[in-house]
C-alpha positions as CSV (number, residue, x, y, z in Angstrom):
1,X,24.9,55.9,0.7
2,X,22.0,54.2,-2.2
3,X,25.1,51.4,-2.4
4,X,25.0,50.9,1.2
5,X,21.7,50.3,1.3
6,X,21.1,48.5,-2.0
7,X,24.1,46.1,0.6
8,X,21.6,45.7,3.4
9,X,18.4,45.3,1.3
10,X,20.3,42.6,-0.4
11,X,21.8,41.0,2.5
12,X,18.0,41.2,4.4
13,X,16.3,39.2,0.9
14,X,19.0,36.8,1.2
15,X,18.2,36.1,5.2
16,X,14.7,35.7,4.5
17,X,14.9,33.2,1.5
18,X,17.6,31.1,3.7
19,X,15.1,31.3,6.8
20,X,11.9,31.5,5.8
21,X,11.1,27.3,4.8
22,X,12.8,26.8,7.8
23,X,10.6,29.1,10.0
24,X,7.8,27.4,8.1
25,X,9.0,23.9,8.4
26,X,8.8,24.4,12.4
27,X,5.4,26.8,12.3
28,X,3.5,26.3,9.6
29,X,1.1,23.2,8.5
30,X,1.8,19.8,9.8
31,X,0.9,16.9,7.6
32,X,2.0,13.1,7.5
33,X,1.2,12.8,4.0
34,X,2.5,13.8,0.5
35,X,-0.7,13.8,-2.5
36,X,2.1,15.5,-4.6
37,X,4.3,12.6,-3.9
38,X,1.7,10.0,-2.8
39,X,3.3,8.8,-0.1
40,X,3.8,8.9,4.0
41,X,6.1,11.5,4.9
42,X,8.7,10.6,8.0
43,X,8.1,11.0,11.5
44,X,10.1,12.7,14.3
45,X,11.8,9.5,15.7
46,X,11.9,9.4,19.2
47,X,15.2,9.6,21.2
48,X,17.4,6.9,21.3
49,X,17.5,4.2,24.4
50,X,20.8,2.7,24.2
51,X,24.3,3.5,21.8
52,X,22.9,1.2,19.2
53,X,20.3,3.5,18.3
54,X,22.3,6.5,18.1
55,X,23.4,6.0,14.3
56,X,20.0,4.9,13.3
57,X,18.3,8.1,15.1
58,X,20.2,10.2,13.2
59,X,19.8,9.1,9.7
60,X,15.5,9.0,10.9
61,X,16.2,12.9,11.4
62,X,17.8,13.2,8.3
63,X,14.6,11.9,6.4
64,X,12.2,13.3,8.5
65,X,14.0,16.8,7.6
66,X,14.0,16.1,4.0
67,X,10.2,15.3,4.2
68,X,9.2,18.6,6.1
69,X,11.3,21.2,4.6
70,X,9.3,24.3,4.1
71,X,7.6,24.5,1.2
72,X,8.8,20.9,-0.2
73,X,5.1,19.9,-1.4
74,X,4.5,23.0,-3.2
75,X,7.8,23.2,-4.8
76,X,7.3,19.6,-6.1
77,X,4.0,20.5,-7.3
78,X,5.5,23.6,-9.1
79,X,8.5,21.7,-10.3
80,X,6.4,18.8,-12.3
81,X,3.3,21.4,-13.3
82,X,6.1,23.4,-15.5
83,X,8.1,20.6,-16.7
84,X,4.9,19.3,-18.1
85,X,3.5,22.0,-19.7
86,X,6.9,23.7,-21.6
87,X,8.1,20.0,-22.0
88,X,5.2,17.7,-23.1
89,X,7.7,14.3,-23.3
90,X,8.0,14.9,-19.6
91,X,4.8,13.1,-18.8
92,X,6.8,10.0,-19.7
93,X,9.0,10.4,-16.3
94,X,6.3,10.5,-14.1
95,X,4.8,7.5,-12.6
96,X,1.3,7.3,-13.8
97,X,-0.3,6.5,-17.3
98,X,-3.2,7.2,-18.9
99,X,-5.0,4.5,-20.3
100,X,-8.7,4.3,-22.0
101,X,-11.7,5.8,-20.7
102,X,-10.0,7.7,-17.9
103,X,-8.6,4.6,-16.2
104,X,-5.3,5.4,-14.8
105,X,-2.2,3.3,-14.2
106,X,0.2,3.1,-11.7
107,X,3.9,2.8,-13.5
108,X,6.3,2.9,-10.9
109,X,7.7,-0.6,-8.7
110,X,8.6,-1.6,-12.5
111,X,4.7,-2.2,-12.9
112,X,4.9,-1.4,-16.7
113,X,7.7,-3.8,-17.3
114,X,6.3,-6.0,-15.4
115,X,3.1,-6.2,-17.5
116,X,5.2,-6.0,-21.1
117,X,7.3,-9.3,-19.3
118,X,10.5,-7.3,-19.1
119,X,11.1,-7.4,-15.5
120,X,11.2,-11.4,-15.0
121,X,13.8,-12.4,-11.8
122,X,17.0,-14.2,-12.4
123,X,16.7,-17.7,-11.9
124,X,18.8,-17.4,-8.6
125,X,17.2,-14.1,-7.7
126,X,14.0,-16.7,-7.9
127,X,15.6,-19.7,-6.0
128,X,16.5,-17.4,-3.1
129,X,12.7,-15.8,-2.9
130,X,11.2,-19.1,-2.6
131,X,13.9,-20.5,-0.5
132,X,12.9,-17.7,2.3
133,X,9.2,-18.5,1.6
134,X,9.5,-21.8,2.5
135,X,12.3,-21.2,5.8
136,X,9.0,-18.6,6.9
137,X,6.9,-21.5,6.3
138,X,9.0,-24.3,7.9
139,X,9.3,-22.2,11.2
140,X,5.6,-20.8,11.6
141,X,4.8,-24.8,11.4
142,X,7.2,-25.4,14.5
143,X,5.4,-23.2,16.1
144,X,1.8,-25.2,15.3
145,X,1.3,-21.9,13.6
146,X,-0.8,-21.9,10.0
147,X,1.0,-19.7,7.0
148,X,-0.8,-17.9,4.1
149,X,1.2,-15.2,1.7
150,X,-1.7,-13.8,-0.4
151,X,-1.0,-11.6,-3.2
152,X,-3.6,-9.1,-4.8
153,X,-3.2,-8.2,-8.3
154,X,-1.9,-4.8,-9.9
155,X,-4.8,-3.3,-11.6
156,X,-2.7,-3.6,-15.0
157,X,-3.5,-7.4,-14.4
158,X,-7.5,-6.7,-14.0
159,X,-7.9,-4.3,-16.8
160,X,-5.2,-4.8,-18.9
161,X,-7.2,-4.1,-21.9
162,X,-7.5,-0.6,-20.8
163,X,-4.1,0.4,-20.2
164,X,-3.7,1.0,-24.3
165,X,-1.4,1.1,-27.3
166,X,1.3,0.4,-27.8
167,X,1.4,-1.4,-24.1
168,X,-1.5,-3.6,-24.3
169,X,-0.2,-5.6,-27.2
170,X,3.1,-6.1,-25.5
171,X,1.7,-7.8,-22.7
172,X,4.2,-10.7,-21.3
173,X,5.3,-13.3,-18.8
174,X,5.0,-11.1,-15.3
175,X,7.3,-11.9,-12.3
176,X,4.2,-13.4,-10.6
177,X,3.4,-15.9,-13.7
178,X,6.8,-16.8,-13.3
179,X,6.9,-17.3,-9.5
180,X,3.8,-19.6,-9.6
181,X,5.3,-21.2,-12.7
182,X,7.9,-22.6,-9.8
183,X,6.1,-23.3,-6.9
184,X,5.3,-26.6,-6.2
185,X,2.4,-29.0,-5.0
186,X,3.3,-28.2,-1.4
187,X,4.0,-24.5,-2.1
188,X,1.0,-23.5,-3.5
189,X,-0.9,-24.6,-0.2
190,X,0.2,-21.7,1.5
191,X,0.4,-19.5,-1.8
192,X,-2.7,-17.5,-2.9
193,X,-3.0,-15.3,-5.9
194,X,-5.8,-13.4,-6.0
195,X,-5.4,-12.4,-9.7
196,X,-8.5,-15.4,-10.8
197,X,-10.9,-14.1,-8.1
198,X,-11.1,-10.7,-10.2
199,X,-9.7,-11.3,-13.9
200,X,-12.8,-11.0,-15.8
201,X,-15.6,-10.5,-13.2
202,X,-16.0,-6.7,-13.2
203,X,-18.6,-7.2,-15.9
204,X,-21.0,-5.5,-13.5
205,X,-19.3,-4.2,-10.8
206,X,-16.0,-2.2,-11.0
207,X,-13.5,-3.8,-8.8
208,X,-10.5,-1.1,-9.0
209,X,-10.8,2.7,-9.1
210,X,-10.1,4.0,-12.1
211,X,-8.3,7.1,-10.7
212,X,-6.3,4.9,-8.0
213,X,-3.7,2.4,-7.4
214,X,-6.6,0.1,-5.2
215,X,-9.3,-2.1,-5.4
216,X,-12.6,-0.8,-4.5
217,X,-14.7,-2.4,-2.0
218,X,-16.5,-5.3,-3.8
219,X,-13.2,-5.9,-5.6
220,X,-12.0,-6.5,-1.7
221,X,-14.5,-8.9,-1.1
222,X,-13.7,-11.2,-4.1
223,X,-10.7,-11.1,-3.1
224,X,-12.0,-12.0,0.4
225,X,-14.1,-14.6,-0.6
226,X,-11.1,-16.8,-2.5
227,X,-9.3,-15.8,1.3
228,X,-12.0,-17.3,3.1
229,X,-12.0,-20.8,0.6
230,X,-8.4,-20.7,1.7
231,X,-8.4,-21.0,5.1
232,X,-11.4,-22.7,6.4
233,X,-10.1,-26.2,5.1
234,X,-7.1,-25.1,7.7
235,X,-9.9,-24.9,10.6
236,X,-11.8,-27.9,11.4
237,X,-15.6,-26.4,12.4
238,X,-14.3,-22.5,10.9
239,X,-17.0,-21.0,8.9
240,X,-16.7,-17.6,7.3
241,X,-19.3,-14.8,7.1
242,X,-20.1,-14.4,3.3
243,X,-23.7,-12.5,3.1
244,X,-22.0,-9.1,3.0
245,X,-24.5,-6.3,1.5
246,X,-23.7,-3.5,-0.5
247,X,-25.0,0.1,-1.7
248,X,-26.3,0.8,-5.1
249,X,-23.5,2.4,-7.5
250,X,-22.2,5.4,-5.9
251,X,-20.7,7.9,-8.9
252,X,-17.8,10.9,-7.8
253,X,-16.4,13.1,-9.9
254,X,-12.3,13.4,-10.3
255,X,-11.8,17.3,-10.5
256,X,-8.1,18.4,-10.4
257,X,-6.7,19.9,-7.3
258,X,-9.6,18.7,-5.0
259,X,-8.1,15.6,-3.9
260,X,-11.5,13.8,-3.6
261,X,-10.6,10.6,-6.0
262,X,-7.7,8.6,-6.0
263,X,-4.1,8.4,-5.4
264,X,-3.3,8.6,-9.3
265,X,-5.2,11.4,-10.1
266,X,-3.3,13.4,-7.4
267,X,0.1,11.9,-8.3
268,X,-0.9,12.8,-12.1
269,X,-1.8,16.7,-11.0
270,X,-3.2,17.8,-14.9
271,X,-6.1,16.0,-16.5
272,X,-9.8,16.2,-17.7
273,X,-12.5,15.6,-15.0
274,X,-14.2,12.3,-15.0
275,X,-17.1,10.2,-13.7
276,X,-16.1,7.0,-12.0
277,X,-18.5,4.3,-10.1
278,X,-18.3,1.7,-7.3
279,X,-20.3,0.1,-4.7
280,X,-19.3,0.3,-1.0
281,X,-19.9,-2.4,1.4
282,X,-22.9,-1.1,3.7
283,X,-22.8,-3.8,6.9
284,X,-22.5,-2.5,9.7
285,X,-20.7,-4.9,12.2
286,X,-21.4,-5.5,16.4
287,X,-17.7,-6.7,16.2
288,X,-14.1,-5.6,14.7
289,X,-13.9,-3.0,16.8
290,X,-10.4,-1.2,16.5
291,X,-7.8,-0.4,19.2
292,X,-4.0,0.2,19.5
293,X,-1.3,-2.4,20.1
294,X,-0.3,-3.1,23.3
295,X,2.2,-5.0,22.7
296,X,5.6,-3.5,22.4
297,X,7.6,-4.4,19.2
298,X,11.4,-3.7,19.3
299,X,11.0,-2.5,15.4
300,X,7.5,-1.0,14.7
301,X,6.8,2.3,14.3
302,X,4.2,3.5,16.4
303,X,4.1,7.3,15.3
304,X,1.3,5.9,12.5
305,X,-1.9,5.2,13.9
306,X,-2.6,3.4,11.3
307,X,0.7,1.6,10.3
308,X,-0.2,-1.0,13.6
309,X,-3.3,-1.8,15.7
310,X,-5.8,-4.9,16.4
311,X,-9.3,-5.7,16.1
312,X,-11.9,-7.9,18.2
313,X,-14.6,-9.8,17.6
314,X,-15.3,-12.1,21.0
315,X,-17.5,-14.7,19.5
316,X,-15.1,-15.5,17.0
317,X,-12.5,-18.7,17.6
318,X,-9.5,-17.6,15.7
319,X,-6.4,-15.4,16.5
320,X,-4.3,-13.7,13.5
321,X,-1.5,-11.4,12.5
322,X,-1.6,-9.9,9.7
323,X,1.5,-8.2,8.0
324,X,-0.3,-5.6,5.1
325,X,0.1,-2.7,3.4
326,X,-2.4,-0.2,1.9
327,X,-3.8,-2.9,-0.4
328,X,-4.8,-4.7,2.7
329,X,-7.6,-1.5,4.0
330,X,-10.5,-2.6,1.9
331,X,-10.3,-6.4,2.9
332,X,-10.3,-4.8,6.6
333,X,-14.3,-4.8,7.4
334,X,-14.6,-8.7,6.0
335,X,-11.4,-10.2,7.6
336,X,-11.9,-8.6,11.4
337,X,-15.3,-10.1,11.4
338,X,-14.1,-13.6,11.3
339,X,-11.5,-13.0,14.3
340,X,-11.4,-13.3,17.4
341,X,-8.4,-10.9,17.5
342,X,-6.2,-9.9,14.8
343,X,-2.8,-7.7,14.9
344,X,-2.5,-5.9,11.8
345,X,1.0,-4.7,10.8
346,X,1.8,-2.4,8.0
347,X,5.3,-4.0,7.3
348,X,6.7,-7.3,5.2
349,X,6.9,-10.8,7.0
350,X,9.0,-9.9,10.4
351,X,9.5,-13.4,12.6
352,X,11.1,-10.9,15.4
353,X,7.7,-9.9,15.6
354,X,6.2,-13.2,15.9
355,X,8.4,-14.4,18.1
356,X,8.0,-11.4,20.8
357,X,4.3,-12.2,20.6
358,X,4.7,-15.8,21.3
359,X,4.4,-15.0,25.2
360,X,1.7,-13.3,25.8
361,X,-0.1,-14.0,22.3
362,X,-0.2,-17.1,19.9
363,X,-1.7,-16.9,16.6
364,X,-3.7,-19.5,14.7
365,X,-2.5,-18.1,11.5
366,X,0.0,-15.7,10.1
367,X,-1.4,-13.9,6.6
368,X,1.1,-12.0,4.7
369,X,0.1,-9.9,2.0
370,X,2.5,-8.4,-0.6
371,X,0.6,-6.4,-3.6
372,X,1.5,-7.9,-7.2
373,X,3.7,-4.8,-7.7
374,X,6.1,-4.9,-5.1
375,X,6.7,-8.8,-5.6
C-alpha cells in the first residue's frame, strides 16, 4: 500500500516539474526582453501567407519557444549567480569587464580582441566588405539617392584608458583602423567614423555610461554634430539645428537587481553600487513627432514597435531612411528635427527595402549606421 503511493506521489512530482514552465510559459508574465541575457526576446510570428513561408514560420516558432520557456530568465540568472560564486574564474566567460572606477565593458562581438588588435579581417574577407560598400553606394547614386554609412565607436575606443591591466597595454590595430586604412579618396565621402568627434572630449562631460554598452546623450550629439558637418555639403541651402540645450549633471545610483542603470550592470548581475553622471538633452521639439510605418515591407518585423517607425517635422526639406540599431536611440531627438520625414529601421543596409519605397516614397539620403563592434 505505502509503495503504491510513494508510485503516485512520485509519478504526480514528475507531472508537475514536466508541466509546470509550460503552464507558466502560456500564463504567467509576458515580456519582450531578457536583462539576464540583454537582449530582445522572439516574437510569435504570424502565420504564413504562401508555401514559401511555411519552413521559415516554423523555425520563428522554434526560437520564439526557446525564448519564453517557463522560467528561462530565472534559471539563467540562477545558473550564472552560482557558477560565479563557487567558481570565481567563471567571471572570465561572461561578456562584460570590469574596468577602473566602476566603468564597465562590453566583451562580447569580439570587442576585446578587437581593442588588443587580434581580431583584424583577412585581406579578402576585407576586399569583399568594401566591394559591397561601394555596389550599395553605386546603386543608391542611380537612384539620385545620397549614401552615408556612419559608424559610432565602442566605448573601449573612448575610454580605453579605463578598461585596465593587462588590456590597456595591449591595445592594437582594430578592424575599423584597418578598414579606413583601405578606403580610398572617393570612399571616405560616404564613410564617417565617429571615433574623433568623442576621443578625448569627455573632459567635462561623460559621453558613455559607465554601467552600459551606449553613449549618453551629449555623447549623441557630438556624434551628431560631425553627422550634421557631413551632410550639409550634400544639400545645397541645408542647414542643421545645432543650439541644442542640456540639464545640469544628473547623478543615479547602479544598485544590483534594480535594473535602473545600464545594460552591463544587468548583464554583469554581482557588483558594488556606484555613482555615475550625465547630462540629458532638455529641448523640447514642435516637430519629430513619432508614428508607425505604413508602408508594408516584405521582410520587417513589425511585432517591435520600436524595431520600425517614422518621424515628421513639416518645415523641414529633406526625406531619409535610416537603417539603425540601439546605438542609433540617443541621436534620435537631433536627427528627426532636421527631417522632413525619416523611416527608421532597426536592421543592416536592406536595398529590398529601398526599392519597395521607391513608389510611393523617395529619399534624399540613405544613413546606415553599424556600431564599431559589430563591424
Amino acid at each position: 500500500m505505502l509503495n503504491t503511493i510513494f508510485q503516485r506521489i512520485t509519478i504526480t512530482v514528475f507531472f508537475i516539474i514536466i508541466f509546470t514552465p509550460c503552464i507558466w510559459m502560456i500564463f504567467g508574465h509576458k515580456t519582450d526582453i531578457s536583462y539576464t541575457e540583454k537582449r530582445t526576446l522572439a516574437t510569435l510570428p504570424s502565420l504564413p501567407d504562401n508555401l514559401s513561408q511555411v519552413k521559415s514560420f516554423f523555425s520563428d516558432i522554434d526560437r520564439y519557444l526557446d525564448d519564453h520557456f517557463g522560467f528561462r530568465e530565472w534559471m539563467v540568472y540562477r545558473y550564472q549567480r552560482e557558477l560565479k560564486k563557487r567558481f570565481p574564474d567563471a567571471k572570465r566567460m561572461t561578456k562584460v569587464l570590469k574596468g577602473r572606477d566602476n566603468w564597465y565593458f562590453f566583451t562580447g562581438n569580439n570587442s576585446l580582441e578587437d581593442f588588443t588588435g587580434r581580431n583584424l579581417r583577412s585581406d579578402e574577407d576585407l576586399s569583399k566588405w568594401i566591394q559591397a560598400y561601394r555596389a550599395k553606394k553605386r546603386w543608391l547614386e542611380k537612384q539620385e539617392i545620397a549614401y552615408l554609412l556612419i559608424v559610432p565607436p565602442s566605448k573601449m575606443t573612448v575610454y580605453g584608458d579605463f578598461v585596465g591591466k593587462p588590456w590597456v597595454n595591449q591595445k592594437g590595430m582594430t578592424r575599423l583602423s584597418q578598414l579606413k586604412n583601405s578606403l580610398t579618396a572617393s570612399d571616405s565621402s560616404t564613410f564617417l567614423d565617429l571615433s574623433p568627434a568623442l576621443v578625448g572630449k569627455g573632459n567635462d562631460d561623460t559621453l558613455f555610461f559607465k554601467s552600459d554598452t551606449h553613449w549618453t546623450p551629449y555623447g549623441a550629439y557630438l556624434a551628431y554634430l560631425a553627422v550634421a558637418e557631413k551632410i550639409e555639403p550634400l544639400f545645397t541651402g541645408s542647414h542643421f539645428k545645432r543650439d541644442f540645450t542640456f540639464s545640469k549633471p544628473v547623478t543615479r545610483t547602479c544598485k544590483k537587481k534594480e535594473n535602473k542603470c545600464g545594460d552591463l550592470t544587468r548583464m554583469l548581475l554581482d557588483y558594488d553600487s556606484f555613482d555615475e553622471s550625465y547630462r540629458d538633452v532638455e529641448q523640447i521639439f514642435e516637430c519629430g513627432k513619432t508614428s508607425p510605418v505604413d508602408f508594408k515591407f516584405s521582410n520587417l518585423n513589425y511585432n517591435n514597435e520600436e524595431h520600425s517607425f517614422s518621424t515628421s517635422c513639416p518645415q523641414k526639406e529633406l526625406k531619409a531612411v535610416i537603417f539603425r540599431d540601439s546605438f542609433f536611440r540617443p541621436l534620435l531627438p537631433y536627427i528627426s528635427a532636421n527631417f522632413k520625414e525619416v523611416i527608421y529601421l532597426w536592421k543592416s543596409f536592406d536595398q529590398q527595402n529601398i526599392e519597395e519605397l521607391l513608389g510611393i516614397f523617395k529619399p534624399d539620403i540613405v544613413i546606415e549606421e553599424i556600431g564599431e563592434r559589430t563591424l
